[in-house]
N, CA, C and O atoms as CSV, one atom per row, in Angstrom:
chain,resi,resn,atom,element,x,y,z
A,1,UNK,N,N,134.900,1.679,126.479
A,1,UNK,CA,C,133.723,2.495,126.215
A,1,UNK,C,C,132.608,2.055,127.154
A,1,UNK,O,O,132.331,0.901,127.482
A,2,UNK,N,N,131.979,3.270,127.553
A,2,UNK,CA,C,130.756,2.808,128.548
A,2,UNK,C,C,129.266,2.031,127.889
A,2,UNK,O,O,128.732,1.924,126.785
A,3,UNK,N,N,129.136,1.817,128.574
A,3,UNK,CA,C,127.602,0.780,127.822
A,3,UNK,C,C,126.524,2.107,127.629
A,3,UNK,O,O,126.500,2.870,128.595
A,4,UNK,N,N,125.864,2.363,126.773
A,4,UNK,CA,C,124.834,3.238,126.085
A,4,UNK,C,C,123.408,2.871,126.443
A,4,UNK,O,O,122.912,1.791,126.124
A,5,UNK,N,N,122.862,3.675,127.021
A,5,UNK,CA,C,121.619,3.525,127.471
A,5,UNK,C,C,120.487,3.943,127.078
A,5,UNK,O,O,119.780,3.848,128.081
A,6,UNK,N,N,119.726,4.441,126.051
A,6,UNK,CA,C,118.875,4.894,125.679
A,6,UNK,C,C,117.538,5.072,126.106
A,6,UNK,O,O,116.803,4.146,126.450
A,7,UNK,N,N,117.241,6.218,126.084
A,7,UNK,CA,C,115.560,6.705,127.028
A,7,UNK,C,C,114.305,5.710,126.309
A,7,UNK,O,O,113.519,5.151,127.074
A,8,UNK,N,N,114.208,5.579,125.264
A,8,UNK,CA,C,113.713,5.042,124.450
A,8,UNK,C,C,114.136,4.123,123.596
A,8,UNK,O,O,115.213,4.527,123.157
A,9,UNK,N,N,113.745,2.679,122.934
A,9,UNK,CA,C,114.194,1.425,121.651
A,9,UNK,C,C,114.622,2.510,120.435
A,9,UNK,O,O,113.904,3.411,120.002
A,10,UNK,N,N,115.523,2.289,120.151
A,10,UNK,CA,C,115.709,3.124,118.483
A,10,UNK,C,C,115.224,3.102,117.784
A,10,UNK,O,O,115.280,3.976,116.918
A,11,UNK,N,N,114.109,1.636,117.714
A,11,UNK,CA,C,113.327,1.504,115.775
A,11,UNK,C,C,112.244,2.306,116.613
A,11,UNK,O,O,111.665,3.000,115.777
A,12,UNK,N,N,111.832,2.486,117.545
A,12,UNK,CA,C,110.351,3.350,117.986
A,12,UNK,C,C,110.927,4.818,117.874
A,12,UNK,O,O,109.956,5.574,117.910
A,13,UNK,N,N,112.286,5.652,117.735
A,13,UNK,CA,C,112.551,7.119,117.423
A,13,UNK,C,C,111.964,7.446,116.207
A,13,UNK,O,O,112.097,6.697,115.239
A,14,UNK,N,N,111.443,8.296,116.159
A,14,UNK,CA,C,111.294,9.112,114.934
A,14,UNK,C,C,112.702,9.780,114.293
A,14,UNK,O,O,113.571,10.023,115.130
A,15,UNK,N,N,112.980,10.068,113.029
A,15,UNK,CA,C,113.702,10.165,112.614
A,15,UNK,C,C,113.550,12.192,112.313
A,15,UNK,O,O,112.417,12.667,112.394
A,16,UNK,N,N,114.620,13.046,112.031
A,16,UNK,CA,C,114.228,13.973,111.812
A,16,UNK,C,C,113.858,14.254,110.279
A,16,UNK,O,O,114.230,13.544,109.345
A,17,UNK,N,N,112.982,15.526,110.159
A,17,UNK,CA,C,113.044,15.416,108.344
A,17,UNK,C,C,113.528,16.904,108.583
A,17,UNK,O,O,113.323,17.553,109.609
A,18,UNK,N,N,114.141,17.290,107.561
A,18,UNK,CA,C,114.551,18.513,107.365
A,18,UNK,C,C,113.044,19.412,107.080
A,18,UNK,O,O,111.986,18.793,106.969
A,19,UNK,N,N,113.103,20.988,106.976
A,19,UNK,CA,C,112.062,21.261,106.586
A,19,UNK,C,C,112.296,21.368,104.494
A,19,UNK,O,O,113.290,21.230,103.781
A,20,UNK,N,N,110.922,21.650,104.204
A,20,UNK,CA,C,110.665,21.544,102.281
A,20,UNK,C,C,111.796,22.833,101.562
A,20,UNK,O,O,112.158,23.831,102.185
A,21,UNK,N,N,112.033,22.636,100.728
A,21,UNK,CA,C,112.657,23.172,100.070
A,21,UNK,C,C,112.216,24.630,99.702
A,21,UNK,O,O,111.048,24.578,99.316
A,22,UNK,N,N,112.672,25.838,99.675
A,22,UNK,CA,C,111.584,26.746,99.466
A,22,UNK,C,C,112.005,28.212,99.944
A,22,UNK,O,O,113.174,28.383,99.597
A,23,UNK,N,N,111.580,29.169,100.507
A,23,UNK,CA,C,112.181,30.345,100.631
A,23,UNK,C,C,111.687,30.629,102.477
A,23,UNK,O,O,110.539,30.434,102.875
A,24,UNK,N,N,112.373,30.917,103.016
A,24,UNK,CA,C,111.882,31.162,104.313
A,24,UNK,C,C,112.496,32.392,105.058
A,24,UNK,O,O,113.637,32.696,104.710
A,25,UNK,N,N,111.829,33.232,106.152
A,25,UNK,CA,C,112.030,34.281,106.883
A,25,UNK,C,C,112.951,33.654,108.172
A,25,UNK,O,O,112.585,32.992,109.143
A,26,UNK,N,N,114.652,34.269,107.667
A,26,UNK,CA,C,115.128,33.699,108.557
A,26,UNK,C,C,116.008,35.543,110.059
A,26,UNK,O,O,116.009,36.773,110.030
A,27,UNK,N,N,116.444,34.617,110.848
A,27,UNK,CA,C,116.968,35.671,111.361
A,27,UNK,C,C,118.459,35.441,111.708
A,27,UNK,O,O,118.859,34.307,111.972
A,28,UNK,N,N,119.351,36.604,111.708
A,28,UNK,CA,C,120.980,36.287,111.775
A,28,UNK,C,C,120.826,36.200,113.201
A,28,UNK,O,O,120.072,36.918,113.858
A,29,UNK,N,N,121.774,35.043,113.781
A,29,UNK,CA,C,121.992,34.459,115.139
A,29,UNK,C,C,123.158,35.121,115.814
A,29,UNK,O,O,123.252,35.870,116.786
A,30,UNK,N,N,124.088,34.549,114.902
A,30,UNK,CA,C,125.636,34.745,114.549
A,30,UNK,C,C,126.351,34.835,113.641
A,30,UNK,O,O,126.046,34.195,112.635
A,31,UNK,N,N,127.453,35.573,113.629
A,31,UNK,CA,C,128.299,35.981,112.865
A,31,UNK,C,C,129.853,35.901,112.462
A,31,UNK,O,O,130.400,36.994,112.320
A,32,UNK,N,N,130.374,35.136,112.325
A,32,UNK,CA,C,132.007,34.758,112.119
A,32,UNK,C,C,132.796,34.840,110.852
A,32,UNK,O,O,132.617,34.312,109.754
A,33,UNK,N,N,133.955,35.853,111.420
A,33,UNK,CA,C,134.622,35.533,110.037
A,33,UNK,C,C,135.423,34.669,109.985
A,33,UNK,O,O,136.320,34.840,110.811
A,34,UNK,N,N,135.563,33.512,109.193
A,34,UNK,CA,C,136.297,32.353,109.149
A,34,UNK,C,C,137.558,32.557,108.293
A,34,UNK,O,O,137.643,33.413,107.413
A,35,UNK,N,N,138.225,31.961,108.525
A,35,UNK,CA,C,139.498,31.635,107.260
A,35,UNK,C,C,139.659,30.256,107.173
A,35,UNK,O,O,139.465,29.420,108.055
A,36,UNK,N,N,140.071,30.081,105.913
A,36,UNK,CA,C,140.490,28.772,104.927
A,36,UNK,C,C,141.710,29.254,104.382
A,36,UNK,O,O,142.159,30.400,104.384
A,37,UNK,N,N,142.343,27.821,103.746
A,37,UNK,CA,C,143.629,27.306,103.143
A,37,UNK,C,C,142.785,28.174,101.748
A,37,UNK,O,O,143.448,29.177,101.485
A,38,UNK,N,N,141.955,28.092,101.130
A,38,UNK,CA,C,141.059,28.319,99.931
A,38,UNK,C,C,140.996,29.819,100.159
A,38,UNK,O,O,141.261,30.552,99.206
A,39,UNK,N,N,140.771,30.181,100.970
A,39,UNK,CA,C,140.029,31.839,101.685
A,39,UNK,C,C,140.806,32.288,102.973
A,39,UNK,O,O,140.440,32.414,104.142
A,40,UNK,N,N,142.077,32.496,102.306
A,40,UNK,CA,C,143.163,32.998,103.301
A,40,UNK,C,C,142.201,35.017,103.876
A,40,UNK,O,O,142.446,35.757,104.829
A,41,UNK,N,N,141.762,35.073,103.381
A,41,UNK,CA,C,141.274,36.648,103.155
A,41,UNK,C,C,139.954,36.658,104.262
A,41,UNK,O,O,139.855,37.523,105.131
A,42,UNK,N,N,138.880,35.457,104.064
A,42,UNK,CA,C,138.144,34.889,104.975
A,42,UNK,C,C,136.954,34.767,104.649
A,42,UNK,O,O,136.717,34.626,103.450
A,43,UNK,N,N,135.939,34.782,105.530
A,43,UNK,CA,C,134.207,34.300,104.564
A,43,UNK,C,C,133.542,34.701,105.780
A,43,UNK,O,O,133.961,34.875,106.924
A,44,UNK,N,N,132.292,34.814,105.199
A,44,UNK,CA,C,131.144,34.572,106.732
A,44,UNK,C,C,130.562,33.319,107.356
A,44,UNK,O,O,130.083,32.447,106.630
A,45,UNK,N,N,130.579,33.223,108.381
A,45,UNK,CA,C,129.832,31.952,108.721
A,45,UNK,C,C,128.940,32.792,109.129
A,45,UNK,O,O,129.382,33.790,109.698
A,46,UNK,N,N,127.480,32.666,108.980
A,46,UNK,CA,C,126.149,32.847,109.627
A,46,UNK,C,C,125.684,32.134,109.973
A,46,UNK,O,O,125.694,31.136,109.252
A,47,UNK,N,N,124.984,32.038,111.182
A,47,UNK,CA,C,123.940,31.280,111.861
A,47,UNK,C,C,122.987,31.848,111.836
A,47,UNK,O,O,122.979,33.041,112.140
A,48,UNK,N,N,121.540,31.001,111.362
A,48,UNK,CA,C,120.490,31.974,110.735
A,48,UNK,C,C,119.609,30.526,111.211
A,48,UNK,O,O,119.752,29.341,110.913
A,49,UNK,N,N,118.312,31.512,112.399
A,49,UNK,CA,C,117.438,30.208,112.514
A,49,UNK,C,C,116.100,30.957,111.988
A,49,UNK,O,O,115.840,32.157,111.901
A,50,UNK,N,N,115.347,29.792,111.670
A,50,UNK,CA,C,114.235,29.908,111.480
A,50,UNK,C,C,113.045,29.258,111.958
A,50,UNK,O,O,112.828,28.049,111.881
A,51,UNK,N,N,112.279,30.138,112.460
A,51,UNK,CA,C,111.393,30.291,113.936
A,51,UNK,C,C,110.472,29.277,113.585
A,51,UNK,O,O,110.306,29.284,112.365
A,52,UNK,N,N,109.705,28.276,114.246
A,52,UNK,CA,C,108.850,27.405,114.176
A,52,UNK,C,C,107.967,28.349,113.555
A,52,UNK,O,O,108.387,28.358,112.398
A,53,UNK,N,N,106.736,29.373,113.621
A,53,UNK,CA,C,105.836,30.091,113.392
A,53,UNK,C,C,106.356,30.233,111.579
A,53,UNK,O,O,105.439,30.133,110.764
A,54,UNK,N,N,107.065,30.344,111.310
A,54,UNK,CA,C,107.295,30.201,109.996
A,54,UNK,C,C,107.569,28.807,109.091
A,54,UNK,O,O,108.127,28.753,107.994
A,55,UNK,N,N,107.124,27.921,109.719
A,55,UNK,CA,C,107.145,26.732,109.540
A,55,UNK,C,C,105.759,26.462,108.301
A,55,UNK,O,O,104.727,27.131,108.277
A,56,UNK,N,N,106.077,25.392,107.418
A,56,UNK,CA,C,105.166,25.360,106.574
A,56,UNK,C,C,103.985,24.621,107.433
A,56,UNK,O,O,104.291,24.098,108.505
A,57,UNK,N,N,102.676,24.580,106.975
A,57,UNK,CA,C,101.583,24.146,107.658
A,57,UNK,C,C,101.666,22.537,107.749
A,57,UNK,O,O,101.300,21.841,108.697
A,58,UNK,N,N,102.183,22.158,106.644
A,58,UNK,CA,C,102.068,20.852,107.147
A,58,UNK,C,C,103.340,19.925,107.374
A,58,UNK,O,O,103.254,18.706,107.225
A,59,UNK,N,N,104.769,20.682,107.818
A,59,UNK,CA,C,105.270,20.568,108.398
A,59,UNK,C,C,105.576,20.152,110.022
A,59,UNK,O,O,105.424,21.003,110.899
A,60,UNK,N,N,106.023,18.763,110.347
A,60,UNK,CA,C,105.814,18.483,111.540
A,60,UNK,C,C,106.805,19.247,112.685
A,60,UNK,O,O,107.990,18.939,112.552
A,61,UNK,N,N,106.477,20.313,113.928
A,61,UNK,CA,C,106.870,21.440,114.387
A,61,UNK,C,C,107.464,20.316,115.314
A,61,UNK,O,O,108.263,21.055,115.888
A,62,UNK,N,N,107.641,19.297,115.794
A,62,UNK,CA,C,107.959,17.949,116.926
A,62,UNK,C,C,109.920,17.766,116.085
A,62,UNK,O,O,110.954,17.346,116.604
A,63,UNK,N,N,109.634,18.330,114.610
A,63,UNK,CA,C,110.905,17.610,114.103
A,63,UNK,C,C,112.118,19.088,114.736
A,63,UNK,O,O,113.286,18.714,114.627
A,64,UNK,N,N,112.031,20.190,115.173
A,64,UNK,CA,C,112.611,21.354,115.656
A,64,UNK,C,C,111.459,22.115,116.458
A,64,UNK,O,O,110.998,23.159,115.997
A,65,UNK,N,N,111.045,21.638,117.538
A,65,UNK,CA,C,110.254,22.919,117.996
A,65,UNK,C,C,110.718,24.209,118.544
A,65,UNK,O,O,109.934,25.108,118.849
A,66,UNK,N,N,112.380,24.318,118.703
A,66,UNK,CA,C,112.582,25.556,118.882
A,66,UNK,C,C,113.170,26.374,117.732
A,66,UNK,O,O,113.441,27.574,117.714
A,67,UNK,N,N,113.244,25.868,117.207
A,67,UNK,CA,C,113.363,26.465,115.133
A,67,UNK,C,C,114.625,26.082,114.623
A,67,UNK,O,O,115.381,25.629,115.482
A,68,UNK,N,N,115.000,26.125,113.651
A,68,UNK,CA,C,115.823,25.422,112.894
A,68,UNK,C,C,116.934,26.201,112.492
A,68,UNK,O,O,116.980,27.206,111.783
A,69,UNK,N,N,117.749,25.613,113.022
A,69,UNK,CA,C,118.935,26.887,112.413
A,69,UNK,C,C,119.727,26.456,111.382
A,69,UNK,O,O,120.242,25.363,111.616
A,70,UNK,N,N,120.005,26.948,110.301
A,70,UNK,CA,C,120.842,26.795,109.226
A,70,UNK,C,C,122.280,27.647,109.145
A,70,UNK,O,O,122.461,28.568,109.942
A,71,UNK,N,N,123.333,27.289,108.113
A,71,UNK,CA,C,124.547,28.270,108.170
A,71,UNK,C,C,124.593,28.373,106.988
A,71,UNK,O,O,124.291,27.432,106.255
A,72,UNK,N,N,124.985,29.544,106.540
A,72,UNK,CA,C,125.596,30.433,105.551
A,72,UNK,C,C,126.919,30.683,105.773
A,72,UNK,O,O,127.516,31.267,106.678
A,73,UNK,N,N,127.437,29.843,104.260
A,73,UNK,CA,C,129.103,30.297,104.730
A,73,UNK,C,C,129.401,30.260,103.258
A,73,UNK,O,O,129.983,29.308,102.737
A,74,UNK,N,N,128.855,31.657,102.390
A,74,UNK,CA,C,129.333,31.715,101.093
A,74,UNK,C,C,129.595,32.725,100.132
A,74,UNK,O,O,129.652,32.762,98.903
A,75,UNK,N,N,129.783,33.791,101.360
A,75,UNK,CA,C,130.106,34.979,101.308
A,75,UNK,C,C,131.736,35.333,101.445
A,75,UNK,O,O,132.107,35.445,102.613
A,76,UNK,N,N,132.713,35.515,100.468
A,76,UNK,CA,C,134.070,36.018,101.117
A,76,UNK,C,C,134.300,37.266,101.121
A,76,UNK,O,O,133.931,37.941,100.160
A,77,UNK,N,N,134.912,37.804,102.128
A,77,UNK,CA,C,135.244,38.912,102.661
A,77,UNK,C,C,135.546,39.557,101.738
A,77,UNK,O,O,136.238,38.860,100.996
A,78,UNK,N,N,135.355,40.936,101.192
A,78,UNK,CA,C,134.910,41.966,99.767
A,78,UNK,C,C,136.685,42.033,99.393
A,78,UNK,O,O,137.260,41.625,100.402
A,79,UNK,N,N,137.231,42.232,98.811
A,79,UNK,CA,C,138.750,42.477,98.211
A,79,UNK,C,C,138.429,42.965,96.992
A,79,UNK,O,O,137.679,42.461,96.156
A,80,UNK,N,N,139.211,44.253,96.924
A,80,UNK,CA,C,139.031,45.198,95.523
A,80,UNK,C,C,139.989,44.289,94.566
A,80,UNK,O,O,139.557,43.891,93.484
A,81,UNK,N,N,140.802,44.096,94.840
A,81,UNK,CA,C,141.471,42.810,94.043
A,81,UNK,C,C,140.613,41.703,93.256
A,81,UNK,O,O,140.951,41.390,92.114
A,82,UNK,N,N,139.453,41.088,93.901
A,82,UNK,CA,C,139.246,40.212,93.216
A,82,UNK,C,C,137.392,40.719,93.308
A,82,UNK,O,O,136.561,40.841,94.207
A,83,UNK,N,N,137.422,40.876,91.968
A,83,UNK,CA,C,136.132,41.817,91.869
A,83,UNK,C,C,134.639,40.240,92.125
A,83,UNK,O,O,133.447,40.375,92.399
A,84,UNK,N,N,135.382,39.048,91.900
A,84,UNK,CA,C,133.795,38.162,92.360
A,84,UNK,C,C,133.383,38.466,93.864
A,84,UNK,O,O,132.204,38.170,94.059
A,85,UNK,N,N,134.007,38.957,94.934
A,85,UNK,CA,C,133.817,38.958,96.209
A,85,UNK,C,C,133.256,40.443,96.654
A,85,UNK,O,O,133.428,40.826,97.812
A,86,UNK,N,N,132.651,41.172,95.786
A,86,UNK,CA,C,132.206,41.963,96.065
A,86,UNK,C,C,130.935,42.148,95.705
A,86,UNK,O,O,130.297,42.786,96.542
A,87,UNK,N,N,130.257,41.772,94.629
A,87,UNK,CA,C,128.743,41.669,94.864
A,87,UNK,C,C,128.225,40.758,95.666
A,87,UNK,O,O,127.162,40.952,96.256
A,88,UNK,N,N,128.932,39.645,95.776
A,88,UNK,CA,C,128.052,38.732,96.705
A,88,UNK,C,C,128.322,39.377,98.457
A,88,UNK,O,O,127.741,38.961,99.459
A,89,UNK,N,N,129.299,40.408,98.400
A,89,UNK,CA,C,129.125,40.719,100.153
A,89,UNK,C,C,127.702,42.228,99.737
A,89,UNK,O,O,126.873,42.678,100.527
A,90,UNK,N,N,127.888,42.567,98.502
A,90,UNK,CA,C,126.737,43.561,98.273
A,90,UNK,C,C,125.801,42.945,98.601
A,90,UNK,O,O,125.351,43.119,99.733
A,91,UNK,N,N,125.305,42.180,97.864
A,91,UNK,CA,C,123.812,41.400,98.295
A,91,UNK,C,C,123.650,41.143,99.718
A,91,UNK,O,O,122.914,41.688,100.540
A,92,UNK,N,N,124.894,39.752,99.888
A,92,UNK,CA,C,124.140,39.559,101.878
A,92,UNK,C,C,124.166,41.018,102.695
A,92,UNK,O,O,123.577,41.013,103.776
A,93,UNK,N,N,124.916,42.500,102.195
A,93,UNK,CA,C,124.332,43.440,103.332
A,93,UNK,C,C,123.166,43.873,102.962
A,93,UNK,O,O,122.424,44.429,103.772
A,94,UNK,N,N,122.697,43.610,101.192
A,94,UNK,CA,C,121.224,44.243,101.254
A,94,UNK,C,C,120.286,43.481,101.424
A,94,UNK,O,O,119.203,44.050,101.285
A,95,UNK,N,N,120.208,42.142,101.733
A,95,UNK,CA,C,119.204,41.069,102.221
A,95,UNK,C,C,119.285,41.271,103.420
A,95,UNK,O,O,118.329,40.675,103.916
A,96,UNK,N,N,120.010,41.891,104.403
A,96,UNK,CA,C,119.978,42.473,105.863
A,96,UNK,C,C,119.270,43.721,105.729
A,96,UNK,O,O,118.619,43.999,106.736
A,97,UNK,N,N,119.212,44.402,104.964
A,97,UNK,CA,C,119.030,45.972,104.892
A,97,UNK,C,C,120.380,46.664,105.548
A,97,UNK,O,O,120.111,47.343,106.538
A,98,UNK,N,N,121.299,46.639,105.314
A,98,UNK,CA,C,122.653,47.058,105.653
A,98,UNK,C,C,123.131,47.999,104.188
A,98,UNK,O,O,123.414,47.595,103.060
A,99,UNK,N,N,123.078,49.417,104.764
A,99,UNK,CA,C,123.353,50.349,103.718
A,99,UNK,C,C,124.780,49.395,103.119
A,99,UNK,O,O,125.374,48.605,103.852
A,100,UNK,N,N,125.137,49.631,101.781
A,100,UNK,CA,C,126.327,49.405,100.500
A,100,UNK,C,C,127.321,50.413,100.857
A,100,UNK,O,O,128.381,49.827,100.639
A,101,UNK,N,N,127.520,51.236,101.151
A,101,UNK,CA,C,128.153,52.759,101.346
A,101,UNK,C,C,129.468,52.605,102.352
A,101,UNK,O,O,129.183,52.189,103.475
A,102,UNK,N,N,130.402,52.792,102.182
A,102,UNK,CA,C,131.767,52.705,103.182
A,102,UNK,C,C,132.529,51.971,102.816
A,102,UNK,O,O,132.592,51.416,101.719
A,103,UNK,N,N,133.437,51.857,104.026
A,103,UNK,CA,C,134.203,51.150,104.045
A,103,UNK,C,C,134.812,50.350,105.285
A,103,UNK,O,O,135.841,49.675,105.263
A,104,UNK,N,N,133.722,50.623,106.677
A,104,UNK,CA,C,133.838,50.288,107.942
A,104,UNK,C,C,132.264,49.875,108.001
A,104,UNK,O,O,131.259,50.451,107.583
A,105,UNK,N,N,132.486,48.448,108.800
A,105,UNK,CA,C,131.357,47.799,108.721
A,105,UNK,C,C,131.573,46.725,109.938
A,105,UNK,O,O,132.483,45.902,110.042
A,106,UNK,N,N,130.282,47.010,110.990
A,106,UNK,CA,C,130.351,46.231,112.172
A,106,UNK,C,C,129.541,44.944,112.444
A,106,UNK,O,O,128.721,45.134,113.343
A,107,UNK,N,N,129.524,43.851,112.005
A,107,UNK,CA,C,129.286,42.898,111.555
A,107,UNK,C,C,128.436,42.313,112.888
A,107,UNK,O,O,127.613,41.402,112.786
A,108,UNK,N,N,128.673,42.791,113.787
A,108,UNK,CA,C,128.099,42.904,115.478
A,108,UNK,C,C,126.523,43.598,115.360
A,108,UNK,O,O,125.710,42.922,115.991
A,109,UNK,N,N,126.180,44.283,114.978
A,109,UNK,CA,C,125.046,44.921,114.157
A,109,UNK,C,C,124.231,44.567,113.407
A,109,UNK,O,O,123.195,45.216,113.262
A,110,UNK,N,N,124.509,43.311,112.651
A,110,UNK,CA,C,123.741,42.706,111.991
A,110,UNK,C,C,123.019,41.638,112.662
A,110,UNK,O,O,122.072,41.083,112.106
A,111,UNK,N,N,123.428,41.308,113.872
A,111,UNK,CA,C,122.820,40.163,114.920
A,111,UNK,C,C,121.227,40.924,114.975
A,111,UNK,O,O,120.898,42.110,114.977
A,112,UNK,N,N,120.567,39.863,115.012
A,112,UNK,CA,C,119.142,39.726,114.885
A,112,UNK,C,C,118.296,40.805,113.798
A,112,UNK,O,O,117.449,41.618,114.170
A,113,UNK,N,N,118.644,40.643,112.702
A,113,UNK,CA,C,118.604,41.187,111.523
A,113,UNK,C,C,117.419,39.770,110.506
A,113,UNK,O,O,117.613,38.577,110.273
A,114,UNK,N,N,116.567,40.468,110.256
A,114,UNK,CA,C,115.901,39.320,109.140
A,114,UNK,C,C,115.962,39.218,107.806
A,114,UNK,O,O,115.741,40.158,107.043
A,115,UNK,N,N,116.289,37.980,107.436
A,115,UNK,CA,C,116.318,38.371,106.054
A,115,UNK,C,C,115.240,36.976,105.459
A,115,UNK,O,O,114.475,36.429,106.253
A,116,UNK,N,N,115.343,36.447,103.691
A,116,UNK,CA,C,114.966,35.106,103.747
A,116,UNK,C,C,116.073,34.726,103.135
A,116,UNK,O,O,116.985,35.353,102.596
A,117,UNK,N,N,115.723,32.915,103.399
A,117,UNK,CA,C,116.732,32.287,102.902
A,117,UNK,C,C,116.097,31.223,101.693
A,117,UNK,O,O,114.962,30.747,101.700
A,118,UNK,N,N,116.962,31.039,100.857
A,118,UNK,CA,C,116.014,29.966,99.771
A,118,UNK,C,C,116.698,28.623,100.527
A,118,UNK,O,O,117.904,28.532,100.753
A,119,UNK,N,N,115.744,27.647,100.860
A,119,UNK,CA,C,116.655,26.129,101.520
A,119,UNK,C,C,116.232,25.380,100.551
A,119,UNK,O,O,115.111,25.496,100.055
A,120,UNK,N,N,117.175,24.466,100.161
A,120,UNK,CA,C,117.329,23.297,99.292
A,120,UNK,C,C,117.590,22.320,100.232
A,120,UNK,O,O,118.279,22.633,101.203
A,121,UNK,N,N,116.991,20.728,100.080
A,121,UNK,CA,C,117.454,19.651,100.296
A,121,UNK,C,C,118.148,18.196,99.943
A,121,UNK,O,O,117.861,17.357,99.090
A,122,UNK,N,N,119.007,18.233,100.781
A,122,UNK,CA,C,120.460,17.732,100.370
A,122,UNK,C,C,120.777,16.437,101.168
A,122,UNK,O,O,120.181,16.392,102.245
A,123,UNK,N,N,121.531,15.434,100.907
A,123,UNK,CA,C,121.873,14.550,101.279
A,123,UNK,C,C,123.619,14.442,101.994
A,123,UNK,O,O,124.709,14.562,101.434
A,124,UNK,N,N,123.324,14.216,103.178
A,124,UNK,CA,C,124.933,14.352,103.742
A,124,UNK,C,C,125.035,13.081,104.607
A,124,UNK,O,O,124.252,12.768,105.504
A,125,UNK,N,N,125.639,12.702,104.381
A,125,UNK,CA,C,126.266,10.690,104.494
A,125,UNK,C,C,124.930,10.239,105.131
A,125,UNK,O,O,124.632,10.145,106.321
A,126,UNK,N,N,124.103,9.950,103.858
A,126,UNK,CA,C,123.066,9.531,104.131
A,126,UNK,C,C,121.376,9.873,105.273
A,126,UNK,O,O,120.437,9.179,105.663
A,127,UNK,N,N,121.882,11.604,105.439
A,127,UNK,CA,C,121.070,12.103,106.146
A,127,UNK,C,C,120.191,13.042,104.940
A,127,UNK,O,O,120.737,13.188,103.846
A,128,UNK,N,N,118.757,13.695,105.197
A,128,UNK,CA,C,118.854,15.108,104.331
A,128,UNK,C,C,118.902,15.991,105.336
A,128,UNK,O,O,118.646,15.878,106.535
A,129,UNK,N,N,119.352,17.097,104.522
A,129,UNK,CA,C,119.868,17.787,105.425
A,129,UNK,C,C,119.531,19.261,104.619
A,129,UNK,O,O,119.906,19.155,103.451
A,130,UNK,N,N,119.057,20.328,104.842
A,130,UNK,CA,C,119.184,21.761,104.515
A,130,UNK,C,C,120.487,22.552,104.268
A,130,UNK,O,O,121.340,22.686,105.146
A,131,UNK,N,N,120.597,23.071,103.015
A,131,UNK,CA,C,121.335,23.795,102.981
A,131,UNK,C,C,120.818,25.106,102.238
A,131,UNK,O,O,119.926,25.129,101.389
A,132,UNK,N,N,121.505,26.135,102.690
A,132,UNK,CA,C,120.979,27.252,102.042
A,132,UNK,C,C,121.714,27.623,100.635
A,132,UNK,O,O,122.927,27.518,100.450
A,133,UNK,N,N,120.739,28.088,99.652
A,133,UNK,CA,C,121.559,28.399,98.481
A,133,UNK,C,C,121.803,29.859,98.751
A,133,UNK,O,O,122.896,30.418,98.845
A,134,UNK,N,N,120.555,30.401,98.864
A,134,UNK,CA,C,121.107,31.776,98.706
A,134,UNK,C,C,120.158,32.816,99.930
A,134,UNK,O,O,119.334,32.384,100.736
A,135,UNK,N,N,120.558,34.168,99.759
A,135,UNK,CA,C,119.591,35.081,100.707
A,135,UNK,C,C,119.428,36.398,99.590
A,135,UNK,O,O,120.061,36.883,98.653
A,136,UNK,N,N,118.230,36.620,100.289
A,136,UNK,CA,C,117.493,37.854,100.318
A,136,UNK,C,C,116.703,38.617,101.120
A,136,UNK,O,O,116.198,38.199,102.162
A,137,UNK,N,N,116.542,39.964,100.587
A,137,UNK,CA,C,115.744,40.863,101.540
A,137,UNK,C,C,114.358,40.213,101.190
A,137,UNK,O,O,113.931,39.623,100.198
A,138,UNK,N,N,113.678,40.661,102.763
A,138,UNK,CA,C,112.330,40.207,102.662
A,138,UNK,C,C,111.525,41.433,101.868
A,138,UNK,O,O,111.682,42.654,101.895
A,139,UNK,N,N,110.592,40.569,101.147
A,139,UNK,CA,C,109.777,42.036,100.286
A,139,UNK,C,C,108.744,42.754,100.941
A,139,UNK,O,O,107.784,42.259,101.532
A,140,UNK,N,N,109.016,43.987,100.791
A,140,UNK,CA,C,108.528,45.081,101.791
A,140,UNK,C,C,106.862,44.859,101.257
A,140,UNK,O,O,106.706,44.785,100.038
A,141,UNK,N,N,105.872,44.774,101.973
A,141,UNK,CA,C,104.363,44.430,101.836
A,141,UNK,C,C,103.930,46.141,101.364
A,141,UNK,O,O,102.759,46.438,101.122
């Protein structure tokens, strides 16, 4: 292994903080349908960032200044078979504003689409870390 050089001493890095827990205006990045051993049928992965300018005020903008992106992956692909997988793909198309109606749906279309996201903070091997619980449409003013 090569010797590690660092720009800066490590105890002088700042550490990152996630942003507060809370509801935020996010936007879809990306879009994947994944499969699992669990979800042979498949799920969404979303990539959904959220823009510094929506950053809480006293939130430090140094910890992401080009905005923060989170994933959503808790949506499985709708199956008339198994009736839990169909309101929750109802909801994430109406937190996009994506008409309910059909049965052909271009998932390519929803790229840069806003919605919000509620973020909770979470602990992952000893980091915190954001995760999203859930989405919604933003409320029309």
């Amino acid at each position: 292994m090569d010797l590690i050089k660092l720009n800066t001493a490590i105890e002088e890095m700042e550490e990152y903080e996630p942003l507060p827990a809370g509801l935020y205006t996010a936007e879809l990045r990306d879009l994947e349908v994944r499969h699992s051993e669990k979800q042979p049928n498949g799920f969404f992965y979303a990539q959904l960032r959220i823009d510094p300018q929506d950053y809480p005020a006293d939130y430090d903008a140094a910890n992401a200044p080009e905005g923060v992106t989170v994933v959503y992956a808790r949506v499985q692909m709708p199956d008339a078979n198994n009736r839990r997988t169909v309101k929750p793909f109802k909801n994430f198309l109406k937190a996009m504003g994506v008409t309910t109606a059909g049965d052909t749906f271009d998932p390519q279309d929803w790229i840069g689409r806003s919605l919000q996201v509620l973020l909770s903070v979470n602990d992952y091997q000893g980091s915190p870390v954001n995760n999203v619980e859930a989405v919604q449409a933003i409320p029309s003013t």
